[in-house]
C-alpha positions as CSV (number, residue, x, y, z in Angstrom):
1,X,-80.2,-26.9,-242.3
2,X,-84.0,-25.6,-242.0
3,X,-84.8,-29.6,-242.0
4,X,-82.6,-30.0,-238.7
5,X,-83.7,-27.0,-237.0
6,X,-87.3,-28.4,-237.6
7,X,-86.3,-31.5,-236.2
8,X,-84.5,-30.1,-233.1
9,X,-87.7,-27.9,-232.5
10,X,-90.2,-30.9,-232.3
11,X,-87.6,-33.0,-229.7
12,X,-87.7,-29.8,-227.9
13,X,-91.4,-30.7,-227.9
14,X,-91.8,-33.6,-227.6
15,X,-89.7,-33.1,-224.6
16,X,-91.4,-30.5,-222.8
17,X,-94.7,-32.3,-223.1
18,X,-93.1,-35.7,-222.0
19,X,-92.0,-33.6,-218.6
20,X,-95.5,-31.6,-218.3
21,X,-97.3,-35.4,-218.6
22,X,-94.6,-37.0,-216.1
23,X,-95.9,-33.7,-213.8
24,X,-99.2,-34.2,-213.9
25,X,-98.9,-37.9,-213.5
26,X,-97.1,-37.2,-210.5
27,X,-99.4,-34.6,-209.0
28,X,-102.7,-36.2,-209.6
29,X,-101.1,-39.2,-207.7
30,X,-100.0,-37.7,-205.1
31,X,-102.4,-34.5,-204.6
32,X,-103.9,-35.6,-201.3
33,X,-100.3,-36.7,-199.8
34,X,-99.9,-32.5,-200.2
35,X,-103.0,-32.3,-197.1
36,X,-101.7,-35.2,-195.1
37,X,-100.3,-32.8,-192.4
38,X,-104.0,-31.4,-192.1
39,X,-105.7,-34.8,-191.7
40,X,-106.8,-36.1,-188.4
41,X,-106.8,-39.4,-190.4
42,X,-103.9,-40.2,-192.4
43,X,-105.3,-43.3,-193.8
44,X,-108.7,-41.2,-195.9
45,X,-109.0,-38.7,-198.0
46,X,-110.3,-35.1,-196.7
47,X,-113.1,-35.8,-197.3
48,X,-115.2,-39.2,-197.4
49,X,-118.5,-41.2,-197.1
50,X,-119.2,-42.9,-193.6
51,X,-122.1,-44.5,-194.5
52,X,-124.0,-44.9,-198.1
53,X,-126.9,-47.3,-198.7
54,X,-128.6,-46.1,-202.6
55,X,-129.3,-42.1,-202.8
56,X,-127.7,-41.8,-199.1
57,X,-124.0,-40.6,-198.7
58,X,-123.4,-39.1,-195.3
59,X,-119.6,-37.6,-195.6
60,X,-117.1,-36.9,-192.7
61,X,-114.8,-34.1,-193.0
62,X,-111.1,-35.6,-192.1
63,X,-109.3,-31.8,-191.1
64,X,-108.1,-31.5,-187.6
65,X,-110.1,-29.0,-185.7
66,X,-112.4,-28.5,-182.8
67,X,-115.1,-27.1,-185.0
68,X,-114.5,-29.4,-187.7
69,X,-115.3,-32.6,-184.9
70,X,-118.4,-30.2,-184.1
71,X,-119.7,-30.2,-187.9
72,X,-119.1,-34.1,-188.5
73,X,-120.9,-34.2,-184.8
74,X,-124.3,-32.4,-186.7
75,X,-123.9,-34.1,-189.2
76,X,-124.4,-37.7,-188.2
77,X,-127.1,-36.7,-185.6
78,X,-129.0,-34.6,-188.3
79,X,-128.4,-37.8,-190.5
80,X,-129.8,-40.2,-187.8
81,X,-133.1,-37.9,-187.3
82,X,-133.6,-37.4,-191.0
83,X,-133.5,-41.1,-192.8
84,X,-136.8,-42.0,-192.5
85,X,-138.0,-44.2,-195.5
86,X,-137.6,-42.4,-198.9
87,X,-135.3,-39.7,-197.7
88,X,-132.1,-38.9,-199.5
89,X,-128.5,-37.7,-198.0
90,X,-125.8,-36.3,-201.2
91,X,-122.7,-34.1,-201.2
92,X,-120.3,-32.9,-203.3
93,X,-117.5,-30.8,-202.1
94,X,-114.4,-28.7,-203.7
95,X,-111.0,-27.7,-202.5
96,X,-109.7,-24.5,-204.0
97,X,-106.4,-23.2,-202.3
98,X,-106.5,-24.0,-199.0
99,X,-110.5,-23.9,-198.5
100,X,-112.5,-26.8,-198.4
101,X,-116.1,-26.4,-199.3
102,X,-118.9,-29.5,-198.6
103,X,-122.9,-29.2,-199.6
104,X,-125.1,-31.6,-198.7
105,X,-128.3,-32.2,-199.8
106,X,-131.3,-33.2,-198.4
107,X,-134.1,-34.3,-199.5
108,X,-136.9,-34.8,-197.7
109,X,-140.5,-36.8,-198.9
110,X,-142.3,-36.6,-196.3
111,X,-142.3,-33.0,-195.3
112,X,-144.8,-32.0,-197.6
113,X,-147.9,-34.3,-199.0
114,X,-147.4,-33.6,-202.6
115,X,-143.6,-33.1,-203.1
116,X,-140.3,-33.7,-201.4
117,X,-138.4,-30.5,-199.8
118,X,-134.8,-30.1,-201.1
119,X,-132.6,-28.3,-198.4
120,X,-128.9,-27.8,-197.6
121,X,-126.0,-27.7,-195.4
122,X,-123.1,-26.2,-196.5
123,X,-119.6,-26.2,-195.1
124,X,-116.3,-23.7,-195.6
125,X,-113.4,-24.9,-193.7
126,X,-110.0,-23.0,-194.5
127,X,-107.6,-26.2,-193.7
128,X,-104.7,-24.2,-192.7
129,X,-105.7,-23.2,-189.6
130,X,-109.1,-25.2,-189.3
131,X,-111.0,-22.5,-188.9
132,X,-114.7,-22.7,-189.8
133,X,-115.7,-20.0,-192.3
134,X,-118.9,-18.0,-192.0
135,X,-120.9,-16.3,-194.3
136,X,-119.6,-13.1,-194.1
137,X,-115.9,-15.0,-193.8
138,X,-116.5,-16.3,-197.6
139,X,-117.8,-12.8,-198.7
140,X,-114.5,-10.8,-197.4
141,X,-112.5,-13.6,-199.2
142,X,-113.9,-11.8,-202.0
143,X,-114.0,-8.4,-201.1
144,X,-117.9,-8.4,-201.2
145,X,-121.1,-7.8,-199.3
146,X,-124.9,-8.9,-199.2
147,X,-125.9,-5.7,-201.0
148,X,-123.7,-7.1,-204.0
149,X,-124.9,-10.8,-204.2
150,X,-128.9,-9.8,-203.9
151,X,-128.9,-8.6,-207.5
152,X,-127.1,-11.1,-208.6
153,X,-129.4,-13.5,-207.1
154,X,-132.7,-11.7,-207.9
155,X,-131.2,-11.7,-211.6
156,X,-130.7,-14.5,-211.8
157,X,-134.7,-15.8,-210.5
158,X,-135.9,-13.1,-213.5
159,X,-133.9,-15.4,-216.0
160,X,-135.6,-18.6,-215.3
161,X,-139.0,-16.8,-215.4
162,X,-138.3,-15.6,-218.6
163,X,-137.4,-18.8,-219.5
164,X,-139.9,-20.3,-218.7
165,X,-142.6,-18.1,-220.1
166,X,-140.7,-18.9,-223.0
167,X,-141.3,-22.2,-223.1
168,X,-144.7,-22.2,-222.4
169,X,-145.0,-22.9,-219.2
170,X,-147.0,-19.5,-218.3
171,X,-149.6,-17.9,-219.9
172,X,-151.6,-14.3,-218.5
173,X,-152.4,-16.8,-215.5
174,X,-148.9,-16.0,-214.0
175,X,-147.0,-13.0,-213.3
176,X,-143.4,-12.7,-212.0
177,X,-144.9,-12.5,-208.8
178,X,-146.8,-15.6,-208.7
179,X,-143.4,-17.4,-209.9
180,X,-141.9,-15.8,-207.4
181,X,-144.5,-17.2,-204.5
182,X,-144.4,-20.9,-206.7
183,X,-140.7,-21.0,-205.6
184,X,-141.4,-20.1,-202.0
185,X,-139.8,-16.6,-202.2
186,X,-141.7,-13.8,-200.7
187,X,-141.5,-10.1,-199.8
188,X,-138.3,-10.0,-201.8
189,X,-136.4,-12.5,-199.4
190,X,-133.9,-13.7,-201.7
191,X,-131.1,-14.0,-199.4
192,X,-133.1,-16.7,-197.1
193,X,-131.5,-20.0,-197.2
194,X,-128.4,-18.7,-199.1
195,X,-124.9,-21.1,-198.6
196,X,-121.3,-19.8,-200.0
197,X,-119.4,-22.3,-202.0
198,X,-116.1,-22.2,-203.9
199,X,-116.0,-24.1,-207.0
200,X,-112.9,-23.3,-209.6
201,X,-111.6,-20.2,-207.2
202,X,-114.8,-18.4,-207.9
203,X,-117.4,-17.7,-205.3
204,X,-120.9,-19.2,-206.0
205,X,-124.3,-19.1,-203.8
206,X,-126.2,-22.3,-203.3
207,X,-130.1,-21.2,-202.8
208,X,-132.7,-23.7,-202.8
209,X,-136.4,-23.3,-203.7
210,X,-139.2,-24.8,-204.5
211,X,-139.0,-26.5,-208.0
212,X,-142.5,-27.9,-207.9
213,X,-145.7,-26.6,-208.2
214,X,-149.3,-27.0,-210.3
215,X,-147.5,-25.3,-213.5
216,X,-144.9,-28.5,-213.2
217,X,-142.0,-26.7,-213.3
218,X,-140.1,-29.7,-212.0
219,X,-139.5,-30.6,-215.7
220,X,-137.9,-27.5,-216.4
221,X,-136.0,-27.0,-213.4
222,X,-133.0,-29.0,-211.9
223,X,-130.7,-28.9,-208.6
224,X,-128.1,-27.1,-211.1
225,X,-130.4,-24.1,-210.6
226,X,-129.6,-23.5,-207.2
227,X,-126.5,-22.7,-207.9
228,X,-125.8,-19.3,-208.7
229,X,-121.9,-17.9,-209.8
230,X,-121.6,-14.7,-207.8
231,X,-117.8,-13.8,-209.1
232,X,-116.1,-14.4,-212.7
């Protein structure tokens, strides 16, 4: 009797796993069929590249959407200005709910004799209605101000000092305030240059900053350290 029970529990299984693989199958294959309506093309996915050559990989958002034709518009023409010999164009982007989120990256090795400038655009577009999302749009998502994120961020900054006075990298020579000017942060200004992104439903700040400098923090340092997880 217990044998048969046993073997009626592990159909039961064997079952339910069989229908959750046949569902996730099915909605992996068909996940962007569930944005079609919200497409202006049909045909592509919501978001793809219109142009790559090597490190460059200018991407089109495909939403319906005066403002969205407005982004893809300043996109291109900041593309067209900015590939000039070395110059790289990346992105990576997110959907969570009905929010789209795209960062681009920019890299730019001309700006500056020694070493390339990394900068940003970043994009929230809530799909339902098209509506472009500001800053301050992605922070009431979340119930949050400014005055919460800043800690956060400055933090965050006093981690990878520690860090790297932990590894050597400075000695008496420099203070929290000379890795503070290193990364191109002064007077406290670390909200300057900050970009909202969702990335698993949780709200994360993108902020760029210098990574190089005569202490060669570069080896230490990666784009992953711009950004920053603001919720949990």
């Amino acid at each position: 009797m217990k044998k048969k029970n046993k073997n009626k529990k592990l159909i039961f299984m064997i079952i339910i796993l069989s229908i959750l693989i046949i569902f996730l199958i099915y909605y992996y294959a068909t996940k962007d069929d569930i944005f079609k309506k919200y497409k202006k093309d049909k045909s592509n996915n919501i978001v793809y590249t219109i142009y790559s050559d090597k490190n460059i990989n200018v991407p089109n958002i495909n939403l319906k959407g005066v403002g969205v034709e407005e982004i893809n518009k300043n996109i291109v023409d900041k593309a067209n200005e900015f590939l000039k010999g070395k110059n790289t164009i990346t992105y990576t982007f997110e959907i969570n709910g009905k929010i789209l989120s795209l960062a681009i990256q920019y890299v730019d090795y001309y700006e500056d004799k020694y070493y390339p400038t990394i900068s940003y655009d970043v994009y929230n577009v809530n799909f339902y209605d098209s509506k472009v999302l500001s800053n301050k749009d992605m922070l009431d998502l979340y119930e949050i101000s400014e005055s919460d994120v800043k800690p956060i961020i400055e933090s965050k900054f006093y981690e990878y000092f520690k860090e790297l006075k932990e590894k050597n990298y400075y000695h008496n020579e420099c203070d929290y305030g000379c890795f503070l000017f290193q990364r191109g942060i002064e007077n406290d200004k670390y909200m300057n240059n900050i970009y909202y992104y969702i990335k698993n439903g949780n709200l994360y700040a993108i902020r760029p900053f210098k990574i190089y400098s005569s202490f060669k923090e570069e080896n230490y340092f990666s784009t992953k350290h711009f950004l920053i997880q603001i919720t949990q």
